[in-house]
Every structure is written in C-alpha cells, then in structure tokens.
gemmi code that builds the backbone of each chain (N, CA, C; Angstrom):
import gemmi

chains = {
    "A": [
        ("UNK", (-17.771, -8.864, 9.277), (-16.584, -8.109, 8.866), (-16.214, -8.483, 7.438)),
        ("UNK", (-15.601, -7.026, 6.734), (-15.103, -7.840, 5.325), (-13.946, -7.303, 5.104)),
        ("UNK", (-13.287, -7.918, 4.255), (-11.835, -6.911, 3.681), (-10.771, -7.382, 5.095)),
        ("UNK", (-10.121, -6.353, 4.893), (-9.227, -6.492, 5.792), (-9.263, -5.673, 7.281)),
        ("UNK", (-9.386, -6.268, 8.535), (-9.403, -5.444, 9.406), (-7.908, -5.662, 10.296)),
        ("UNK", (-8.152, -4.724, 11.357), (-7.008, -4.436, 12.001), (-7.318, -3.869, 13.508)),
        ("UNK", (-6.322, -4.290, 14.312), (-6.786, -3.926, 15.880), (-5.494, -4.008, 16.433)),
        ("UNK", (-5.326, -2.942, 17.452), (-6.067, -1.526, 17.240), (-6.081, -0.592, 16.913)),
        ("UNK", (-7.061, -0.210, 16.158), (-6.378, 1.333, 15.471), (-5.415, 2.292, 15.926)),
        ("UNK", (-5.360, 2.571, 17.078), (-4.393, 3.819, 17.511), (-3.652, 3.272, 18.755)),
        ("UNK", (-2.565, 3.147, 19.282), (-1.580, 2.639, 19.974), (-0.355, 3.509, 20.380)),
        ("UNK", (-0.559, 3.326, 21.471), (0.208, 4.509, 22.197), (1.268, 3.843, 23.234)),
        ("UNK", (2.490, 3.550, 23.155), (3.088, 2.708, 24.171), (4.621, 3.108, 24.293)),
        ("UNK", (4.953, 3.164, 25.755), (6.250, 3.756, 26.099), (7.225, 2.692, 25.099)),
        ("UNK", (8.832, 3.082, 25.543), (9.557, 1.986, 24.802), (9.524, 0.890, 25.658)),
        ("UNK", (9.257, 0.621, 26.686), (9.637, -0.605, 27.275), (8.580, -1.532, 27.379)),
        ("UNK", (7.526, -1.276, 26.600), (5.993, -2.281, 26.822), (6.497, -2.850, 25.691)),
        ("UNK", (5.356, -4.099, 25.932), (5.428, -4.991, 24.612), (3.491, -4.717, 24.280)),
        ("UNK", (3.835, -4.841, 23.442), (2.365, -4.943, 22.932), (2.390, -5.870, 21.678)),
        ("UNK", (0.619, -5.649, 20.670), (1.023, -6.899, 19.485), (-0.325, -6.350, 18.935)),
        ("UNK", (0.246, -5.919, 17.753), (-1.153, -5.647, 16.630), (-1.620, -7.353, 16.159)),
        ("UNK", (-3.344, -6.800, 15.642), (-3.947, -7.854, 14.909), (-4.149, -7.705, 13.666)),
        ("UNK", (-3.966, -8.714, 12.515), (-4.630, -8.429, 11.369), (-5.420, -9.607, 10.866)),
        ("UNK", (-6.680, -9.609, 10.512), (-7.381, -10.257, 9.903), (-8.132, -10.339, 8.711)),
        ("UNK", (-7.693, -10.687, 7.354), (-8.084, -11.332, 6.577), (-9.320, -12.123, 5.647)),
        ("UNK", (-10.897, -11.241, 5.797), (-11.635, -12.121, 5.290), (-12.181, -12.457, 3.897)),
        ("UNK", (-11.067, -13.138, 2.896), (-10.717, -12.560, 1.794), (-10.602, -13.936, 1.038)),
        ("UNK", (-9.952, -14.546, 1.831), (-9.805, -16.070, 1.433), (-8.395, -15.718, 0.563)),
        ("UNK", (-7.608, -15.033, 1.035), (-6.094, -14.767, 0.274), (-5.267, -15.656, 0.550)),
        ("UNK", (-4.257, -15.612, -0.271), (-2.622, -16.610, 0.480), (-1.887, -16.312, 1.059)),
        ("UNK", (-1.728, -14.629, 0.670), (-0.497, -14.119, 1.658), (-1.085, -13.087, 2.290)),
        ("UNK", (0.299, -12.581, 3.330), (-0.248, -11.178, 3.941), (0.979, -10.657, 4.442)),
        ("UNK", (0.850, -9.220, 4.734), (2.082, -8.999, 4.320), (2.013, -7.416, 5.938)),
        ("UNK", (3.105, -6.866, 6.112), (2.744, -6.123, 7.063), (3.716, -5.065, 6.342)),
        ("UNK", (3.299, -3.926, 6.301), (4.350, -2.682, 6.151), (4.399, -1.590, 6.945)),
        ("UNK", (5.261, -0.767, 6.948), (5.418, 0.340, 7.900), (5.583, 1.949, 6.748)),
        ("UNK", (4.497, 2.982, 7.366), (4.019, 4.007, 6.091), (4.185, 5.196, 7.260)),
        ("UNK", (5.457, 5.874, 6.757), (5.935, 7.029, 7.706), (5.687, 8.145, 6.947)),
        ("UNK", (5.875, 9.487, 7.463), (5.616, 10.650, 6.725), (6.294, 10.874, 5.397)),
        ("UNK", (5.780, 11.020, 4.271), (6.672, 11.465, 3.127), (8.000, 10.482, 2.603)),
        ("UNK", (7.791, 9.225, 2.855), (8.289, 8.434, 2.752), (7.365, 6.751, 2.050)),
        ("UNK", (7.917, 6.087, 1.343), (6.950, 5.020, 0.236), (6.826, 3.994, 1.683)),
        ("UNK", (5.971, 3.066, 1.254), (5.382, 2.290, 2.398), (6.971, 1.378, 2.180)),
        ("UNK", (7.184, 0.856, 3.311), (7.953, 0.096, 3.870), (7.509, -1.407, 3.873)),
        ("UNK", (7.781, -2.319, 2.950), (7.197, -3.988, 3.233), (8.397, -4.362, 4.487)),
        ("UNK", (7.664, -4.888, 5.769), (8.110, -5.615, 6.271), (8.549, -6.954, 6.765)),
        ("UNK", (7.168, -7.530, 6.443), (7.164, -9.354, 6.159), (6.318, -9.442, 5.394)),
        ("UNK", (6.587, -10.589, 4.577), (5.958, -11.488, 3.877), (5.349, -12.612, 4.504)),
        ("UNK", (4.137, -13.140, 4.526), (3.753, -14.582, 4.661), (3.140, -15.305, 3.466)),
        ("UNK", (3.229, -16.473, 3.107), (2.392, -17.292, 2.164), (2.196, -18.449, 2.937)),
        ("UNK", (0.944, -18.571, 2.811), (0.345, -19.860, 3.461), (1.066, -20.210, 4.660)),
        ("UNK", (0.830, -19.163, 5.484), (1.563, -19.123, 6.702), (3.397, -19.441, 7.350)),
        ("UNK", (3.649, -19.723, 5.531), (5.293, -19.483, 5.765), (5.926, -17.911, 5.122)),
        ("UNK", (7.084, -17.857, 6.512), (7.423, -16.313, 5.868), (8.406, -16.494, 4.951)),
        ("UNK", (7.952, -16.031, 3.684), (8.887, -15.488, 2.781), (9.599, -14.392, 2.544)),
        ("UNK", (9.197, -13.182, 3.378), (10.622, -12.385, 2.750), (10.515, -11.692, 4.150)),
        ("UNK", (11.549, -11.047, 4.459), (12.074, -10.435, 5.724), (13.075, -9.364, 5.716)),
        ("UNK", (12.390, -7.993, 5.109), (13.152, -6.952, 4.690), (13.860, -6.229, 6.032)),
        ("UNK", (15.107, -7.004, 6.808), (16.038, -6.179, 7.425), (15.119, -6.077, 8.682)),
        ("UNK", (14.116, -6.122, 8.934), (13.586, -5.802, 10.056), (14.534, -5.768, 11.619)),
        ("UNK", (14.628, -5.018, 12.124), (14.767, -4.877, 13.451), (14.097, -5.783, 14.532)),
        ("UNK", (15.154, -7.051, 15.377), (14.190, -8.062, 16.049), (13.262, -7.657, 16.897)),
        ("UNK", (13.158, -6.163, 17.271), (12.056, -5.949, 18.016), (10.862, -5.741, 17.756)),
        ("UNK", (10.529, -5.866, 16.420), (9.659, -6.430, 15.589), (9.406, -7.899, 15.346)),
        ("UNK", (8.329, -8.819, 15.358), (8.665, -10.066, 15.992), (6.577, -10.487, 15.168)),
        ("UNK", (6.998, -10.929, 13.871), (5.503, -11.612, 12.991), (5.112, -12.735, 13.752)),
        ("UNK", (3.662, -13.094, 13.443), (3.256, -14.297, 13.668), (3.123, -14.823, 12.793)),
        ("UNK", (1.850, -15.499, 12.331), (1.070, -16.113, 11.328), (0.603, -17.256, 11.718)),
        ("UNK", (-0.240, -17.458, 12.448), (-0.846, -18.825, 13.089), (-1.784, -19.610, 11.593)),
        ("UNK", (-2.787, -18.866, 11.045), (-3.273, -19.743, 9.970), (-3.519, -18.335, 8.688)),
        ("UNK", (-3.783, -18.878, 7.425), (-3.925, -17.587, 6.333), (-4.861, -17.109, 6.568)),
        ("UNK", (-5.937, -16.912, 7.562), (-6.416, -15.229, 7.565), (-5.965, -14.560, 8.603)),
        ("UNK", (-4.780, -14.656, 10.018), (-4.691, -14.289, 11.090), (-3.206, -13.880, 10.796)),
        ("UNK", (-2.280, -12.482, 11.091), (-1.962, -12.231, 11.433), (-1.238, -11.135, 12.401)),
        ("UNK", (-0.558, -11.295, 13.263), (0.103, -10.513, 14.050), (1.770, -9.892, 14.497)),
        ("UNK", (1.756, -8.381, 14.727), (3.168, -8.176, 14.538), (3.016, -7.576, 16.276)),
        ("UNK", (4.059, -8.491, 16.636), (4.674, -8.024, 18.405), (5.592, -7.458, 17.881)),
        ("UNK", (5.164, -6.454, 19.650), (6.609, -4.886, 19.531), (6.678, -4.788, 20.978)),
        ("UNK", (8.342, -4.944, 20.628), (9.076, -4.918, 22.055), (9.859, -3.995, 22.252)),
        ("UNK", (10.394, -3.470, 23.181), (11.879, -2.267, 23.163), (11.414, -1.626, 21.926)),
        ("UNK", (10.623, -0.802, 21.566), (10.800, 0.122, 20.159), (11.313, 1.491, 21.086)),
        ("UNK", (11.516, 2.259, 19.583), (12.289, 3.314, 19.863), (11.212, 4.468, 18.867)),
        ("UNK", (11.313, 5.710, 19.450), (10.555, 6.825, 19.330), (10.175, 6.621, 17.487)),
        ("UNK", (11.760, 6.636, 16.779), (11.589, 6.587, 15.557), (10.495, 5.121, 14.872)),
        ("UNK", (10.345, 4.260, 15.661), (8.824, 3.395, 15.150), (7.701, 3.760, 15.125)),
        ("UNK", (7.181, 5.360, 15.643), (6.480, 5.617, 15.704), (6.181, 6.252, 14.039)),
        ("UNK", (4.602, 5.380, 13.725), (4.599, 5.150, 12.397), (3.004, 4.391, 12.242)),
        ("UNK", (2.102, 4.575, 10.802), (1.415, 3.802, 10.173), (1.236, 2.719, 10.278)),
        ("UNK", (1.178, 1.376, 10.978), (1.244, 0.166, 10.188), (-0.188, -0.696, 10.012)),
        ("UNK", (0.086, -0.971, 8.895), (-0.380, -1.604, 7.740), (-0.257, -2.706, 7.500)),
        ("UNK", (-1.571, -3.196, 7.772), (-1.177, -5.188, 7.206), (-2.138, -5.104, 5.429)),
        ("UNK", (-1.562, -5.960, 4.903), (-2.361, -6.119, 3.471), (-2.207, -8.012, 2.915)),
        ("UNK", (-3.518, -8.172, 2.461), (-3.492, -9.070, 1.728), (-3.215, -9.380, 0.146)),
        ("UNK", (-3.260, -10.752, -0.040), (-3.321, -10.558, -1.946), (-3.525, -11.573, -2.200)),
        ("UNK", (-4.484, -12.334, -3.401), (-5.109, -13.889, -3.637), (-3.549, -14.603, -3.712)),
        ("UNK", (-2.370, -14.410, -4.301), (-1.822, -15.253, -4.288), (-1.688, -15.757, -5.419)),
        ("UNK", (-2.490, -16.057, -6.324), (-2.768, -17.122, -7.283), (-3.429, -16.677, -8.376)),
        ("UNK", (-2.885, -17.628, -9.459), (-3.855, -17.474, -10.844), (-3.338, -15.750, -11.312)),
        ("UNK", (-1.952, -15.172, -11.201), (-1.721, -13.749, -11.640), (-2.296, -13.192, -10.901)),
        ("UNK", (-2.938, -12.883, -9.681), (-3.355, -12.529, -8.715), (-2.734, -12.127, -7.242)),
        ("UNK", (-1.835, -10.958, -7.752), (-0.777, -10.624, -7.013), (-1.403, -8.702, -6.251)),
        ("UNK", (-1.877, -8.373, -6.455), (-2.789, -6.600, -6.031), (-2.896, -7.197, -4.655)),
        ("UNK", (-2.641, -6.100, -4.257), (-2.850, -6.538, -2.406), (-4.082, -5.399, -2.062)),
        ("UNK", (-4.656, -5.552, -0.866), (-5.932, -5.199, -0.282), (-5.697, -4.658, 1.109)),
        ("UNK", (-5.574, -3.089, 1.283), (-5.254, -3.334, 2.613), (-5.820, -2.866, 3.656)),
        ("UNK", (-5.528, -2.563, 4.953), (-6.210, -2.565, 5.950), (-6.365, -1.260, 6.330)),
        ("UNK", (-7.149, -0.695, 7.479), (-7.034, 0.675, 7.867), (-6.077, 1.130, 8.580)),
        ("UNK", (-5.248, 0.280, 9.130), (-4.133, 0.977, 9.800), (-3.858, 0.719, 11.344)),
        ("UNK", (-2.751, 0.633, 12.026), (-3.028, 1.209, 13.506), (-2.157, 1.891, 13.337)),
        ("UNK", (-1.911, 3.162, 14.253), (-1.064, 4.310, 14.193), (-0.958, 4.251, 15.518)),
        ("UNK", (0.666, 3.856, 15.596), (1.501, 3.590, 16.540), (2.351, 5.056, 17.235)),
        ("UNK", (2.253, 5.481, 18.530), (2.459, 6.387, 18.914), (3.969, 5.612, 19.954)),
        ("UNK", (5.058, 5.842, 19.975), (6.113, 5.137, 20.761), (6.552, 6.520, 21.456)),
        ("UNK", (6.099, 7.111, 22.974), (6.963, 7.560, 24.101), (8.316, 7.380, 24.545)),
    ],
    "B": [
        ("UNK", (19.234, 6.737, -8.561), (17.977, 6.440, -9.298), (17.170, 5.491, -8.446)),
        ("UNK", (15.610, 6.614, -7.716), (14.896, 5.461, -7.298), (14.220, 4.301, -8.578)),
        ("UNK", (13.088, 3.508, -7.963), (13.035, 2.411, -8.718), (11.658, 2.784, -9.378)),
        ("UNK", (10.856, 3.732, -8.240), (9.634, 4.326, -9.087), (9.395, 5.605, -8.425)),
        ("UNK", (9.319, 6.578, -9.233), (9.518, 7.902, -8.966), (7.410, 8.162, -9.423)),
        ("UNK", (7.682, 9.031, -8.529), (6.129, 9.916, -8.169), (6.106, 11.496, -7.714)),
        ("UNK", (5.574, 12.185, -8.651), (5.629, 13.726, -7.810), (4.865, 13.509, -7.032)),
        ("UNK", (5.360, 14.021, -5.816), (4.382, 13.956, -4.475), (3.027, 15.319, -4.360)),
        ("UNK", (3.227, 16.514, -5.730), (1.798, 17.508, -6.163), (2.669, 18.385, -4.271)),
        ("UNK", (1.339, 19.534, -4.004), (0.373, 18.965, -4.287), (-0.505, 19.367, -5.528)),
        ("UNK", (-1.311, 18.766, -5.808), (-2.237, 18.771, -7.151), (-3.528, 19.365, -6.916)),
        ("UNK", (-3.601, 20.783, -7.041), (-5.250, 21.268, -6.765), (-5.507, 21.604, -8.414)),
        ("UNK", (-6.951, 21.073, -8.429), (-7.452, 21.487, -9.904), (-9.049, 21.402, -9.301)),
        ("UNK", (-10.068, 22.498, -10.114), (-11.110, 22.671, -10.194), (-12.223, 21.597, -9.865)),
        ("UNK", (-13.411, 21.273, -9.579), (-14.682, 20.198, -9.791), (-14.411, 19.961, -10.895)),
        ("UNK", (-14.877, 18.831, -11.589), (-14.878, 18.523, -12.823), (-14.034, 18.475, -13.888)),
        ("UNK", (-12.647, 18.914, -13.572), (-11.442, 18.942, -14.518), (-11.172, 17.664, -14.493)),
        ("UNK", (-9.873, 17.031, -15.722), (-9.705, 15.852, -15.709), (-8.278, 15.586, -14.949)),
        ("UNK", (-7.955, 15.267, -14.749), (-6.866, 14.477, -13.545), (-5.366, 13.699, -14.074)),
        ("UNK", (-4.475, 14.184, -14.420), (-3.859, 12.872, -15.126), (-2.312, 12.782, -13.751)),
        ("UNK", (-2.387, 11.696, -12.970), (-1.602, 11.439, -12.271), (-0.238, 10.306, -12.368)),
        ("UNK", (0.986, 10.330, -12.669), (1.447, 9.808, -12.986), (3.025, 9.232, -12.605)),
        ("UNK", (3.067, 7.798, -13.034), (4.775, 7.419, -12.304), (5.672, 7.043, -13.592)),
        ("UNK", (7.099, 6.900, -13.573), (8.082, 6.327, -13.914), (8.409, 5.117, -13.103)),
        ("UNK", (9.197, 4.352, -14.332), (10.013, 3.378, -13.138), (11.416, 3.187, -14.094)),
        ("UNK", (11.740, 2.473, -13.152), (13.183, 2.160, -13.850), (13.480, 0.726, -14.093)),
        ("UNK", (12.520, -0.352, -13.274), (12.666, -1.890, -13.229), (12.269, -2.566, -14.565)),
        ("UNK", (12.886, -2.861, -15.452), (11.843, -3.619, -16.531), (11.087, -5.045, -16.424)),
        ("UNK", (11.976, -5.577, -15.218), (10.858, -6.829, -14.667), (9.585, -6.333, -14.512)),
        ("UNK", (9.106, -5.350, -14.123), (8.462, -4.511, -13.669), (6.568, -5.152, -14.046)),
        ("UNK", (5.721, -5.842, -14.009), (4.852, -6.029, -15.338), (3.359, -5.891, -14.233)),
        ("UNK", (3.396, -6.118, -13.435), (1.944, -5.431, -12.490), (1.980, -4.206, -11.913)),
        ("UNK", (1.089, -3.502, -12.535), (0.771, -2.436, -12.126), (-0.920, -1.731, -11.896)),
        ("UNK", (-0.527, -1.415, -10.736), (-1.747, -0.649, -9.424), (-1.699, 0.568, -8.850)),
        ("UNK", (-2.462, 1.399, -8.732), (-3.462, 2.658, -8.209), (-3.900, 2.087, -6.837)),
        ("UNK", (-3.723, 3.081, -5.960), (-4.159, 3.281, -4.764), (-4.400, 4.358, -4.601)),
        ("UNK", (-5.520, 4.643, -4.020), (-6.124, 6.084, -3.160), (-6.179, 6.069, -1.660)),
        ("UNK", (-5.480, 6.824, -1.076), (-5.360, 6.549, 0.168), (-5.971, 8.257, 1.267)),
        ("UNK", (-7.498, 7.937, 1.853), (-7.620, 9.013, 2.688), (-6.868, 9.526, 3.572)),
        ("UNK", (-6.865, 10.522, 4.419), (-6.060, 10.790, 5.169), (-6.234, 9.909, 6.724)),
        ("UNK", (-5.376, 9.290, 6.942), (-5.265, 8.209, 8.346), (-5.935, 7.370, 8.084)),
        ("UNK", (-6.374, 6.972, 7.289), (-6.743, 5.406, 6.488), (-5.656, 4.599, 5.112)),
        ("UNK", (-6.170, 3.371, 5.651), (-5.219, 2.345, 4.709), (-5.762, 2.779, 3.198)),
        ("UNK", (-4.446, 2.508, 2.323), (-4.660, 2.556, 0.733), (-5.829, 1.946, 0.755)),
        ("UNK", (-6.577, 2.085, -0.490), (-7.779, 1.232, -1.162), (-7.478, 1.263, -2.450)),
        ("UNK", (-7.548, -0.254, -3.061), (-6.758, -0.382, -4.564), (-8.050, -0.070, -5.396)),
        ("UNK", (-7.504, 0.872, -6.782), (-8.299, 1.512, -7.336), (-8.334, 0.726, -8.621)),
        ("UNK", (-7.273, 0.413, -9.254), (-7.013, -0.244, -10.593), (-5.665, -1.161, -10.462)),
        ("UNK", (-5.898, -2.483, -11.378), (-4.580, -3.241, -11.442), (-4.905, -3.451, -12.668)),
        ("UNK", (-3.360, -3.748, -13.635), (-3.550, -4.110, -14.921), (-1.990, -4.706, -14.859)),
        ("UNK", (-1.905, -5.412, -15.983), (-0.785, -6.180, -15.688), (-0.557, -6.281, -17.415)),
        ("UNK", (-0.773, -5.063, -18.502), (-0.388, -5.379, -19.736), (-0.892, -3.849, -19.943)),
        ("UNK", (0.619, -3.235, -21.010), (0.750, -2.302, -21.733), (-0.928, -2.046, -21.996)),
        ("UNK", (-1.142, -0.381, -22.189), (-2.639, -0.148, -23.140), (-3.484, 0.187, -21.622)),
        ("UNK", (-4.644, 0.587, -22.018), (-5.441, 1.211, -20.707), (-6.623, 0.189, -20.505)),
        ("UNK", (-6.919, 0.378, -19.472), (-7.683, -0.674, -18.491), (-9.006, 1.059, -18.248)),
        ("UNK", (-10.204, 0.904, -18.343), (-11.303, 1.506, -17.834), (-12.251, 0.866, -16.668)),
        ("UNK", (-12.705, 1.850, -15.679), (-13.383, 1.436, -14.660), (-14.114, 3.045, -13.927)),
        ("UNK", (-15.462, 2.871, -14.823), (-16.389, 4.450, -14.217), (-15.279, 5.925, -15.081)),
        ("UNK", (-15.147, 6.272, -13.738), (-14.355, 8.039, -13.750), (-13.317, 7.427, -13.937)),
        ("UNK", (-12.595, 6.393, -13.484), (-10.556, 6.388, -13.422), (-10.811, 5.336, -15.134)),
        ("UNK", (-9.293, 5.950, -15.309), (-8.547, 4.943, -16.469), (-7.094, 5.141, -15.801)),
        ("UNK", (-6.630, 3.824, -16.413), (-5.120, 3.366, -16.178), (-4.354, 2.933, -17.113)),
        ("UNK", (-3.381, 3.415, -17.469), (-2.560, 3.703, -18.735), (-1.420, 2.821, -18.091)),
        ("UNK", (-0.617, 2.357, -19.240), (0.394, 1.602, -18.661), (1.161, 1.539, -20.258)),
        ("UNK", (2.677, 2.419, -20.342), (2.954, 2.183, -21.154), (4.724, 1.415, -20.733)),
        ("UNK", (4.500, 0.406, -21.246), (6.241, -0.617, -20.806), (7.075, 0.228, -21.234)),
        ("UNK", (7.011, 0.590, -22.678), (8.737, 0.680, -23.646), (8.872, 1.808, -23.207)),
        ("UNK", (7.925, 2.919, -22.312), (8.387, 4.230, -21.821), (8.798, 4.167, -20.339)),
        ("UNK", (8.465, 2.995, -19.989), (8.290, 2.666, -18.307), (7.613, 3.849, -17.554)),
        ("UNK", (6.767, 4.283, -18.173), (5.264, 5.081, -17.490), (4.126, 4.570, -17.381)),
        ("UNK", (3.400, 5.216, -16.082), (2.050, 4.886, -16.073), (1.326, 5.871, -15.222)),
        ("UNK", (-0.051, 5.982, -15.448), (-0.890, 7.174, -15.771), (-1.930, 6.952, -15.337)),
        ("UNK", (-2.598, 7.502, -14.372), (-4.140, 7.538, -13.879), (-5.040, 8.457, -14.387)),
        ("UNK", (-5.833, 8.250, -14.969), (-6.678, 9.543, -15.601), (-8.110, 9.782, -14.491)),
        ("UNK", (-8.447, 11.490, -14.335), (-9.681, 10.746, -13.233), (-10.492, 11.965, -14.251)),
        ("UNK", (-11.817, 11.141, -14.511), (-12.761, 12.656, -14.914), (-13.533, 12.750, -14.641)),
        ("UNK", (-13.802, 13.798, -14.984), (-14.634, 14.757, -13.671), (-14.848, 14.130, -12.525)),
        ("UNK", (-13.478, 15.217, -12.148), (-13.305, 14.908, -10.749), (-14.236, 15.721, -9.847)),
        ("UNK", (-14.533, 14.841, -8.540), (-14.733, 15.066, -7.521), (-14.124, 15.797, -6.652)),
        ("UNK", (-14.928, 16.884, -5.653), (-14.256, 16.715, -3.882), (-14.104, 15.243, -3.511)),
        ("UNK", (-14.684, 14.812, -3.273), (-14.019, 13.512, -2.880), (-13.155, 12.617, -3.359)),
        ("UNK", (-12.411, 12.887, -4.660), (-11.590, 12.316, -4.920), (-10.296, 12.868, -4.446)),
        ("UNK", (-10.401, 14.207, -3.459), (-9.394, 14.730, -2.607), (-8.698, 13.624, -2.088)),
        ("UNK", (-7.533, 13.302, -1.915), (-6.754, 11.942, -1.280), (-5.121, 12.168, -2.073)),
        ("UNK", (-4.279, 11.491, -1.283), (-3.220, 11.126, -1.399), (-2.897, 9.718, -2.756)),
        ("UNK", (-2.459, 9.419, -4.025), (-2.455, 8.898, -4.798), (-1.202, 8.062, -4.864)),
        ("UNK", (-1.349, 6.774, -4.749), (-0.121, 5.705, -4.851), (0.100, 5.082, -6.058)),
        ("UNK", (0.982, 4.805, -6.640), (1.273, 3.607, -7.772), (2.285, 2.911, -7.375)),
        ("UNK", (1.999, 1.637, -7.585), (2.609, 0.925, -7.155), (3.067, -0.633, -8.171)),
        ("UNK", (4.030, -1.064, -8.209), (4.251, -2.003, -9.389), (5.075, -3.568, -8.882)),
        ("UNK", (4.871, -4.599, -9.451), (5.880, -5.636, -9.033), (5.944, -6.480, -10.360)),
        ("UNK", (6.987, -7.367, -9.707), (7.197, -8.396, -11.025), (6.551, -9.436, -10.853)),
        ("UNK", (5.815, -9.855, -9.927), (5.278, -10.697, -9.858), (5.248, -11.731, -8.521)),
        ("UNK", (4.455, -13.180, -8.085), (4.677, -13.751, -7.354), (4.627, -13.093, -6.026)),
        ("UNK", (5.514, -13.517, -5.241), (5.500, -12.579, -3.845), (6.625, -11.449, -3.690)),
        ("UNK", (6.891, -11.064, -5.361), (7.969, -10.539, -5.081), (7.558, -9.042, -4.447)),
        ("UNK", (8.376, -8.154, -3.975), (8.128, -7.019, -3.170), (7.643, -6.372, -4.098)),
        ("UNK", (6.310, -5.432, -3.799), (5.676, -4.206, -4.671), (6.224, -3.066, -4.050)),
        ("UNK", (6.540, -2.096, -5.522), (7.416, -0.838, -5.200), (6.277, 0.027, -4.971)),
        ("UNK", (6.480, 1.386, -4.121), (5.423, 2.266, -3.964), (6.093, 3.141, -4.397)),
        ("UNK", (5.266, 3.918, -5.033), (5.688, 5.672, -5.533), (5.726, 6.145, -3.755)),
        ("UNK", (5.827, 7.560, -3.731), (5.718, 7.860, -2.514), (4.674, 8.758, -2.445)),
        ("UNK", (3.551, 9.173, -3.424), (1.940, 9.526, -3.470), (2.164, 11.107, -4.085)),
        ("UNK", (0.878, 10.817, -5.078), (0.432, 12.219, -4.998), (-0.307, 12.863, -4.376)),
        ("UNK", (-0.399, 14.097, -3.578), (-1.322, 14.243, -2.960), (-2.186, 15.608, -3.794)),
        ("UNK", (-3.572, 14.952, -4.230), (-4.768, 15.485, -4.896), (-5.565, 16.372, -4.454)),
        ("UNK", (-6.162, 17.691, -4.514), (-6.978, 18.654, -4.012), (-7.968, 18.642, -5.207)),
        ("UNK", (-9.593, 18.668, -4.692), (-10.135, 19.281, -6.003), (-11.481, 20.042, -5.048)),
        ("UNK", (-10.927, 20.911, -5.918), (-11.707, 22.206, -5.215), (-13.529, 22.608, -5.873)),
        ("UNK", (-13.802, 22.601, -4.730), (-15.517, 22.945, -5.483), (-15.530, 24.060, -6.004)),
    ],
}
model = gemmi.Model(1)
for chain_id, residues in chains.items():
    chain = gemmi.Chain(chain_id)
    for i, (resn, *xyz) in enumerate(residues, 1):
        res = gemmi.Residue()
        res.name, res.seqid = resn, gemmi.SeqId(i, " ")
        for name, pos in zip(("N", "CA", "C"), xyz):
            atom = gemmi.Atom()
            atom.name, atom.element = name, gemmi.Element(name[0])
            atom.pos, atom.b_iso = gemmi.Position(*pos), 0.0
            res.add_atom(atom)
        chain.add_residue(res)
    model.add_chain(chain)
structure = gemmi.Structure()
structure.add_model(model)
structure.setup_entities()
C-alpha cells in the first residue's frame, strides 16, 4: 500500500449504530488530520493530530469521537449521527516538518446515515 | 467576506485550450499555497504547492501566486479530457494551522 488509504470506502448506517472509519498513513508524516466534504460546500477540517497529540478540534459534535493510537493509524468513531452527517470523509496527511505543511489525501469513505 | 473565494465554473473549454483557474483570499498570514484536483467520488490529489510569490512549473500545470494582490492562478495547457475534475485551492499560514479550501472549480474539457 502507498499514500494514504482508507476503510471503508462506502458506509451505510442507521442513526443508532456505532461504527468507526480507518485511516492509514504510509508516508512517514507527523500529522493527520480528518475532514468532512459535503455538496457545494469547502472541506470541513475536523481534527487535527501531531504526533499523535490532538491539536485542533474544530467544534465537532461528540458523536464524532478521533483516535490516534500511533502516526500512521488513524480512526474516527460515529455514534448517534444524524441524517445531516451524511457526507465525504476524508482523512489527510502532511510531513509536518522542515516547511512541509501540503497535506496528501485519501480516497474517501462516503458515509450514507438512515 | 469569505477567507478564500473560488468560482465554482462550471468551466467547459475545448482539447487543447489553455486553462487559467483561479482564487482570492483575504488572509495576509496567508503564505502556503496548493492545487488540488479532485475526481468525482475520490479524495483531492495535490497538484502543486509553493509557498513564495512568482510561479512554480511542473509538465502541463503552472502555479502563480501573487501576495500584494492576494491571488492565485493555475494555468493548465493543453488541456486534456482527463483533466475533466473538480479544482481546489487551498492556502495556510503555516505549522498545523487550519488550511482554507476554495470551494472548487469544476472543469469540463471537451474533445
């Protein structure tokens, strides 16, 4: 695998399941970052991680719920969502370092919420 | 006043015409700036980053970046069908700070 992958692509889940996207990293980056990319609307940053601490946390809704176990692994759990989460998401990386801030990102899972 | 404005097109032009796609911003922290091409139901793929006024070349794309106007400019030539896609710019100040997204152009080029 290279670049950035993601699992699973397409996700389909009532509101009351929990489920939990993957993102992985084989990039050797520092951070990673997860956003949400709805119709006709600019991508949405949702978390920040660096070196597995989260740095930024744009307002998110707790039923949205990051991981970050080590810098190439992470994951976003979804609990109670609501129809309107149904949406793009997008994990992306970026070196981090040395002015090396361009992020790299993934193919997507496209979240379907019943 | 958003923070980076993008006509969202859409943009149909001929095979082989040249392409000039382009954003404003309003942030003057503003100093990295990136191109994304994004297929349809696939993640962006970064096309160009430059992080200083003056144009950056790579093949068919150039990337223009002018500060004191707070514009910046994708040039594509001779374009492709396949350069059919949705077009992002996107900019930050740096560090981990948040990168702004245009909200895309979306590109047609017709055989």
């Amino acid at each position: 695998e290279t670049g950035v992958t993601q699992t699973p692509r397409h996700l389909v889940m009532g509101m009351t399941n929990k489920k939990s996207l993957k993102c992985e990293q084989h990039l050797g980056h520092n951070a990673m970052y997860w956003y949400k990319q709805s119709a006709k609307k600019p991508l949405e940053l949702m978390f920040v991680y660096s070196l597995e601490e989260r740095v930024e946390n744009n307002s998110v809704p707790s039923r949205f719920s990051p991981e970050c176990p080590n810098s190439s692994h992470l994951f976003l759990h979804l609990h109670t969502l609501q129809p309107e989460d149904s949406a793009l998401y997008l994990c992306a990386s970026s070196p981090g370092q040395s002015g090396r801030y361009e992020q790299y990102f993934g193919p997507g899972t496209r979240l379907t919420v019943t | 006043q958003k923070e980076v404005e993008q006509d969202p097109g859409p943009l149909s032009v001929p095979e082989g015409a040249i392409v000039s796609l382009n954003c404003t911003y309003s942030n003057s922290a503003f100093q990295y700036f990136m191109w994304y091409r994004q297929y349809s139901r696939k993640g962006p793929e970064l096309l160009m980053y430059t992080y200083s006024s003056g144009n950056k070349e790579d093949g068919r794309f150039t990337a223009q970046v002018d500060k004191s106007s707070k514009y910046i400019s994708l040039f594509i030539r001779d374009s492709q069908p396949s350069d059919s896609a949705t077009y992002l710019c996107a900019m930050s100040s740096g560090g981990y700070q948040k990168v702004t997204f245009g909200t895309g152009t979306k590109l047609q080029v017709i055989p």
